[in-house]
TILUMBA-163661 format. One line per field, with one value per residue (C-alpha): x, y, z; residue number from 1. Coordinates in steps of 0.05 Angstrom, whole numbers. Example, Ala and Ser with C-alpha at 12.3 -4.5 7.8 and 13.67 -1.06 7.14 Angstrom:
<palos>
px	(246,273)
py	(-90,-21)
pz	(156,143)
num	(1,2)
</palos>
This chain:
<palos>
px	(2462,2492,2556,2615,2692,2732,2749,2819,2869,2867,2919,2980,2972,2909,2939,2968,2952,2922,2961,2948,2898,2865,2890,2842,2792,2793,2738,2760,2836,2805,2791,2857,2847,2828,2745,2730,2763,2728,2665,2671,2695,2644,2588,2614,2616,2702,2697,2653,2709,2756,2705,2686,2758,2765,2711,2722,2798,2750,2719,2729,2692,2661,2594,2607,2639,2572,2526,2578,2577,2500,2497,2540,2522,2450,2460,2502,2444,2400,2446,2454,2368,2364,2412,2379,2313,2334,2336,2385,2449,2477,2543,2578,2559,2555,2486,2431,2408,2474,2485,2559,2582,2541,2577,2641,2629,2618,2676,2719,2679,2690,2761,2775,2736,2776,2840,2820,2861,2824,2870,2817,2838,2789,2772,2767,2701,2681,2713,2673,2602,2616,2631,2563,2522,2551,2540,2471,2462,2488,2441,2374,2372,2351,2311,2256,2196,2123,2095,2022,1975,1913,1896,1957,1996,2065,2126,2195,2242,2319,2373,2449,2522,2554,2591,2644,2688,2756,2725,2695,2711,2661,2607,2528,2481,2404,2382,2419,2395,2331,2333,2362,2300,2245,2261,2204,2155,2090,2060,1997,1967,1899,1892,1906,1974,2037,2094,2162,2209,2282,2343,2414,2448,2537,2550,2594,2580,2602,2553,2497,2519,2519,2445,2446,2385,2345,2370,2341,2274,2252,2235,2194,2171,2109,2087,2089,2037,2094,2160,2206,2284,2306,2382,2421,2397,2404,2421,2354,2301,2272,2251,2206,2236,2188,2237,2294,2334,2382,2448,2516,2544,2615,2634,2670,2644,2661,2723,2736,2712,2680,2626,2604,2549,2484,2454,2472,2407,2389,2344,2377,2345,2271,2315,2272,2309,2268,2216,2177,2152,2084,2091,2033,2078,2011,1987,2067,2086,2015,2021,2053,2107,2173,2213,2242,2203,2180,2184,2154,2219,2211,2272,2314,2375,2360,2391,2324,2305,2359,2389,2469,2480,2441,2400,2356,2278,2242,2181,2206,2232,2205,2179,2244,2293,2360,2382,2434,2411,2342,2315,2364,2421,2473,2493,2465,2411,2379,2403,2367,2310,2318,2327,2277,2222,2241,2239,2164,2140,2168,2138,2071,2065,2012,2038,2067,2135,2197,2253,2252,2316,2329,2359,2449,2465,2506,2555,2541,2573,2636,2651,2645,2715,2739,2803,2798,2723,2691,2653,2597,2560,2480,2462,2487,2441,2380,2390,2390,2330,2286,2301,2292,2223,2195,2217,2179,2123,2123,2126,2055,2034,2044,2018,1939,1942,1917,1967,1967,1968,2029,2048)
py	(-1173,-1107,-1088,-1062,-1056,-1095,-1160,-1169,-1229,-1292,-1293,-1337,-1381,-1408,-1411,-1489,-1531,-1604,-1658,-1677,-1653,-1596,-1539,-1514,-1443,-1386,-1410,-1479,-1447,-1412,-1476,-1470,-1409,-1417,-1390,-1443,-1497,-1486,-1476,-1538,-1574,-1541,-1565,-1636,-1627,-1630,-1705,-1692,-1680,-1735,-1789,-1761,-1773,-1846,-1858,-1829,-1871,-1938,-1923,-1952,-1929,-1866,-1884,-1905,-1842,-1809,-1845,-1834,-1749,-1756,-1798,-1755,-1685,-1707,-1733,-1666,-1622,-1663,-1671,-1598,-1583,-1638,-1591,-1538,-1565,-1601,-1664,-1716,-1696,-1622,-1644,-1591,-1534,-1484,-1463,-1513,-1451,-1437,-1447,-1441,-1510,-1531,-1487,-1500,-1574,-1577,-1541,-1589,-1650,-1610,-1591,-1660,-1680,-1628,-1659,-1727,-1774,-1838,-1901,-1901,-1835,-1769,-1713,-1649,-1652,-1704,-1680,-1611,-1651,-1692,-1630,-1606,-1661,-1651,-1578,-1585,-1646,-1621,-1553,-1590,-1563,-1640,-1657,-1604,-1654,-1629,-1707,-1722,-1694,-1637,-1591,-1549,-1499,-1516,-1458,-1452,-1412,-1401,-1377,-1356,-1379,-1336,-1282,-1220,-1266,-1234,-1176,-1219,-1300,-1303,-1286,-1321,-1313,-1308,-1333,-1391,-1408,-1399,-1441,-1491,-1480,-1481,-1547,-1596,-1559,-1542,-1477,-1452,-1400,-1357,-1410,-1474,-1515,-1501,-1545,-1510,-1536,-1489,-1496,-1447,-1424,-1401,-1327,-1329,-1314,-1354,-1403,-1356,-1349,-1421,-1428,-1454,-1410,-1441,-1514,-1519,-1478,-1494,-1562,-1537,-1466,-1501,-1537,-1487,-1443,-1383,-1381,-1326,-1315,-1289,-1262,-1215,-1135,-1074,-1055,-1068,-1067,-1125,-1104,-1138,-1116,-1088,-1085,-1124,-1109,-1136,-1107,-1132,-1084,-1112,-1125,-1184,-1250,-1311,-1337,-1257,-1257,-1184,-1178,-1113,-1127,-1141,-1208,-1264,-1304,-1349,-1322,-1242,-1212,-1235,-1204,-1146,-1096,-1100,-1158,-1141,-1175,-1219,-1228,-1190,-1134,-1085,-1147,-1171,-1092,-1086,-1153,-1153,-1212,-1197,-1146,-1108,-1060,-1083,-1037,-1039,-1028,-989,-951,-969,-934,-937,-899,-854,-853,-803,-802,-790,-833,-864,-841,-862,-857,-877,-901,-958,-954,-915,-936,-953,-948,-983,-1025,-1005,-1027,-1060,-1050,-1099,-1069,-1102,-1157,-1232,-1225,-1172,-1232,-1295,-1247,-1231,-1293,-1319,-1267,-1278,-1356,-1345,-1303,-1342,-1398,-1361,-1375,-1324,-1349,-1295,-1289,-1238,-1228,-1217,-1171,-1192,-1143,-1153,-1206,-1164,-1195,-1167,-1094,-1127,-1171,-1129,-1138,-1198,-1196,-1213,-1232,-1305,-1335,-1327,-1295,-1293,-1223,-1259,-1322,-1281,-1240,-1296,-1334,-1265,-1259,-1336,-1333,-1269,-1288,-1354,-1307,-1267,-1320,-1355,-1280,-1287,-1350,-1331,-1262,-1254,-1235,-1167,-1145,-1134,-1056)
pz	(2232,2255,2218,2257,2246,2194,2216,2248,2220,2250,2304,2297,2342,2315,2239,2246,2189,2192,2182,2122,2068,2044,2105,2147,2139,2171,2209,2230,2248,2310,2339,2364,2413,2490,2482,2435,2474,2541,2499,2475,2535,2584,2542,2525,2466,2461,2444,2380,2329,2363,2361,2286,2270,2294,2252,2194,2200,2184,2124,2068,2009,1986,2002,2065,2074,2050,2101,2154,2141,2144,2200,2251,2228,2246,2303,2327,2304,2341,2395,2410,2405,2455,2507,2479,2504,2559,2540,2564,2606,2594,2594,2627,2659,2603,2586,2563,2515,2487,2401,2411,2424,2361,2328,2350,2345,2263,2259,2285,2242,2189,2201,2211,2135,2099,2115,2110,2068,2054,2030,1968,1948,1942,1894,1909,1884,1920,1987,1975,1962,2029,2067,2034,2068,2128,2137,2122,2166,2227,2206,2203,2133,2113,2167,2159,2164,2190,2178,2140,2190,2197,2248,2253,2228,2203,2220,2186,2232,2205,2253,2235,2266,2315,2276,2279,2314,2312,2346,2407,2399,2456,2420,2407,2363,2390,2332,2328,2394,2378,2327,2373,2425,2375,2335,2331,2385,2389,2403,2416,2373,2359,2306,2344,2345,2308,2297,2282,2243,2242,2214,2220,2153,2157,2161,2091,2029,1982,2010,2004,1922,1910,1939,2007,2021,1961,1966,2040,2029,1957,1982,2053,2032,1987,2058,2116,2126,2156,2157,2181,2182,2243,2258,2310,2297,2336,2409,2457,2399,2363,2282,2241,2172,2115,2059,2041,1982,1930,1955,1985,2027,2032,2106,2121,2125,2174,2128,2123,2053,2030,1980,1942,1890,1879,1903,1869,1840,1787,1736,1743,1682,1730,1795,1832,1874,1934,1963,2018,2085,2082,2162,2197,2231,2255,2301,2317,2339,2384,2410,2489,2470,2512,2542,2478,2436,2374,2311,2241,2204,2138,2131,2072,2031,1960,1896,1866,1797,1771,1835,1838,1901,1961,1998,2068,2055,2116,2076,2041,1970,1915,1852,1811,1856,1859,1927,1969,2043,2065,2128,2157,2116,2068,2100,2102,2148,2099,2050,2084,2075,2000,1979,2025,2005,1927,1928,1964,1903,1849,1879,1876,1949,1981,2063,2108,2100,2119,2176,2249,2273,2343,2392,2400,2463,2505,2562,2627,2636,2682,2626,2572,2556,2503,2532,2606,2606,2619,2555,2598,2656,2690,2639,2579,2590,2620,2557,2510,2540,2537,2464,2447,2489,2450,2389,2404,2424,2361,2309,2349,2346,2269,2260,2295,2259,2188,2134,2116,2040,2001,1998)
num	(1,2,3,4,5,6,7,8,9,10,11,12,13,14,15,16,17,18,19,20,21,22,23,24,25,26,27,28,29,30,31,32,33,34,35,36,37,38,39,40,41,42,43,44,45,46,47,48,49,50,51,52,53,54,55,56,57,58,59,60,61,62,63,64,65,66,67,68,69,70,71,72,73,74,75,76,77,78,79,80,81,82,83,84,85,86,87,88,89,90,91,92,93,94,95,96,97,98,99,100,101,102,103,104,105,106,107,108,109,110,111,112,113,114,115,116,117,118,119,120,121,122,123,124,125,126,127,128,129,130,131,132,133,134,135,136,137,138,139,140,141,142,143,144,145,146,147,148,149,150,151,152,153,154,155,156,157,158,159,160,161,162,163,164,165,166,167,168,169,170,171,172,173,174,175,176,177,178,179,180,181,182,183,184,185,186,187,188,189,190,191,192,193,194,195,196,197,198,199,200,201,202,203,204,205,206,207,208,209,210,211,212,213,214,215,216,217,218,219,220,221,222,223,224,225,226,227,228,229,230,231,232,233,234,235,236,237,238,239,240,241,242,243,244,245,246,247,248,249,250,251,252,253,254,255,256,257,258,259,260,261,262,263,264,265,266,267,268,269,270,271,272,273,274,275,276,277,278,279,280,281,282,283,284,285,286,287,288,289,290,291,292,293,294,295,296,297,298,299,300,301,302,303,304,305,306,307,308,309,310,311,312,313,314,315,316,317,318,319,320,321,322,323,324,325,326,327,328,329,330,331,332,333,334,335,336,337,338,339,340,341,342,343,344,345,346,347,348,349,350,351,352,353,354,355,356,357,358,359,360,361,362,363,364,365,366,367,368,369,370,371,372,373,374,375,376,377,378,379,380,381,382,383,384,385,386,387,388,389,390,391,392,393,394,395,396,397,398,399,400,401,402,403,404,405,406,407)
</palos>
C-alpha cells in the first residue's frame, strides 16, 4: 500500500451519530457523504443495510442474533463475488468488477449492529464478538473451503479494503477486486487445475494486533499448496516483494489510527525481523502475464549492526539487522505479508508463500480531481480489469513454477 499525506478529519457533515447505541467509526460516519451513497445506490447495493436493519429489529435472543450476523455477512460476500463474476443481475450500472459497494455495504450492516439496542439487553462484549462474525463473514474469512478432492492445486489469495479515503472517497482497491474476481474459480496452470479460494482483510490496525491475519489463515495455510497476499503498490509497476519486515511505519489507518512500533505477534521473544518470500519471483518476473512490468523487489530499509539510523540496502537485509521498511514498506500490506510469511514458517510449512504489490488504480487524467470528478470513468475500469487479469495470471504462473529456495 503506497503511503501518502496524513489523513484529513472526517468532514462534518458525515460526523452524525446513530440513534441509539454505541456511535458510529470513523469509517462507518462517511457513509453519510454523496461518493458512498451513489456507490451504493448504483450498484444495488443501498438496500443492504436497510433490509439488515429490519431484521435485526426481530430478534430476539443472542443467538439468534449470532446466526442472523453470519447469515447476512455471507450472503453479502457472496453477493458481491457473484457481480463480481457476473453472476445474477448487476444491479445498477456501476461496474460488475468494482469492490467498492462491498465495501461500502458492511459498513452500513455494521453501522447499523453497533448501535443496535436489543429489548434483551447487550454487552459490550458481546456486541464486539457479533460485529467479529460479521466482519469476517461478509470477508470470506470463514468460508475458505477447497472440499475433499485430488488432482488440483489449492490457492489462497487475500485482498485489502479501499483505503486513504479522506484524500480521495472515490477510491478502489485492485486487490480487493481481485479478490472479489478470483473466489471459487478454477485456473489452469503448468501443473493442472487450481481452485482459489480469497478472502479481504480491513486497512486498520488494531485489527491487524488482535490477529485477524492469524485467525483466518492458521486454519487454511496447512491445506493450500500457495497462497499469496496481494494489495495496492506503486504507480504502473507490479512487485513481487522479497522481504518483509517487522516494522510499523506510523501512517494513518482507515479509523485514522497511527502506529509506530514493531509488529505486534504472539510469541515476541521467537519474533524475527525479516521473513522472506517462498513465491517463485525468477519464473513470475520472466513470465509475459499483463501489461505492467513485473519486478523482483529486494530493496528494504533496515538499521545495520551498529548502525546509528536507517538505512536503504538494495540487496535485502543484512545479517542482524533491525526492521524499519520491507520491500512493501511500513504499512499493512508489508504487514499481511509478515504475518503471513511468519505464520507459514512456524507452521513448518515448506509451500510458496509472500506478497504481490499491484500497480495504484488511477482515474482517468480528466477526472483526476476528487472534488468535481465522477466515482468512475472507462480508464479507471480498463485499469482495474488489467491488474485483476495479471494478477490472476501471475498467481497460475506461481502455482506451475517450482519454488525457489529460501535466501
Amino acid at each position: 500500500m503506497t503511503v501518502g499525506a496524513v489523513l484529513a478529519p472526517v468532514p462534518a457533515q458525515a460526523q452524525a451519530p446513530a440513534a441509539t447505541g454505541a456511535p458510529p467509526t470513523v469509517e462507518e460516519r462517511r457513509l453519510d457523504l454523496a461518493v458512498p451513497q451513489e456507490i451504493l445506490r448504483r450498484s444495488g447495493f443501498d438496500g443492504v443495510a436497510p433490509e439488515f436493519a429490519r431484521e435485526l429489529r426481530g430478534v430476539r435472543s443472542y443467538r439468534q442474533a449470532e446466526r442472523l450476523v453470519a447469515r447476512e455477512g455471507g450472503a453479502l460476500w457472496r453477493r458481491a463475488v457473484d457481480r463480481a463474476q457476473g453472476h445474477g443481475p448487476a444491479g445498477g450500472d456501476l461496474s460488475r468488477d468494482d469492490d467498492r459497494p462491498l465495501y461500502w455495504a458492511r459498513l452500513g450492516m455494521t453501522r447499523e449492529l453497533r448501535g443496535w439496542e436489543p429489548g434483551f439487553g447487550l454487552s459490550a462484549g458481546r456486541r464486539a464478538a457479533l460485529l467479529e462474525r460479521l466482519e469476517r463473514s461478509s470477508r470470506g474469512q470463514d468460508s475458505l473451503a477447497y472440499g475433499s478432492g485430488s488432482g488440483y492445486k489449492r490457492i489462497l489469495v487475500t485482498g485489502f479494503d479501499p483505503f486513504t479515503l479522506d484524500r480521495d472517497i472515490r477510491i478502489s482497491n485492485p486487490s480487493g477486486a481481485t479478490a472479489l474476481a478470483l473466489d471459487g474459480t478454477w485456473i489452469s496452470t503448468a501443473a493442472g487445475p487450481a481452485r482459489i479460494e480469497t478472502a479481504v482483510f480491513p486497512v486498520r490496525w488494531d485489527d491487524f494486533a488482535a490477529g485477524t491475519v492469524e485467525r483466518a489463515l492458521r486454519p487454511v495455510l496447512p491445506k493450500v499448496d500457495l497462497f499469496t497476499t496481494v494489495s495496492q503498490g506503486r504507480v504502473g509497476r507490479i512487485d513481487i516483494e522479497r522481504f518483509n519486515g517487522a516494522w510499523r511505519g506510523g501512517f494513518a489507518d482507515n479509523e485514522g489510527v497511527s502506529r509506530t512500533e514493531t509488529v505486534p505477534v504472539s510469541d515476541p521473544s521467537s519474533q524475527p525481523q525479516w521473513t522472506s518470500t517462498t513465491l517463485p519471483y525468477g519464473a513470475i518476473v520472466a513470465a509475459r502475464t499483463g501489461p505492467f512490468p513485473v519486478y523482483d523487489h529486494t530493496s528494504v530499509t533496515e538499521i545495520p549492526v551498529g548502525g546509528a539510523g536507517p538505512v536503504v540496502r538494495e540487496a535485502g537485509p543484512s545479517a542482524g539487522s533491525v526492521a524499519r521498511a520491507g520491500g512493501g514498506g511500513d504499512y499493512l500490506s508489508n504487514e499481511i505479508a509478515y504475518r503471513a510469511t511468519l505464520l507459514r514458517d512456524r507452521l513448518g510449512l515448506s509451500i510458496p508463500g509472500g506478497h504481490v504489490h499491484t500497480p495504484v488504480l488511477q482515474f482517468g487524467p480528466d477526472n483526476a480531481d476528487p472534488s468535481t470528478g465522477s466515482i468512475t470513468d472507462p480508464e479507471f475500469v480498463r485499469n482495474r480489469g488489467e491488474i485483476v487479469g495479471q494478477v490472476r495470471a501471475i498467481v497460475a504462473t506461481a502455482a506451475g513454477s517450482p519454488t525457489p529456495p529460501l535466501p
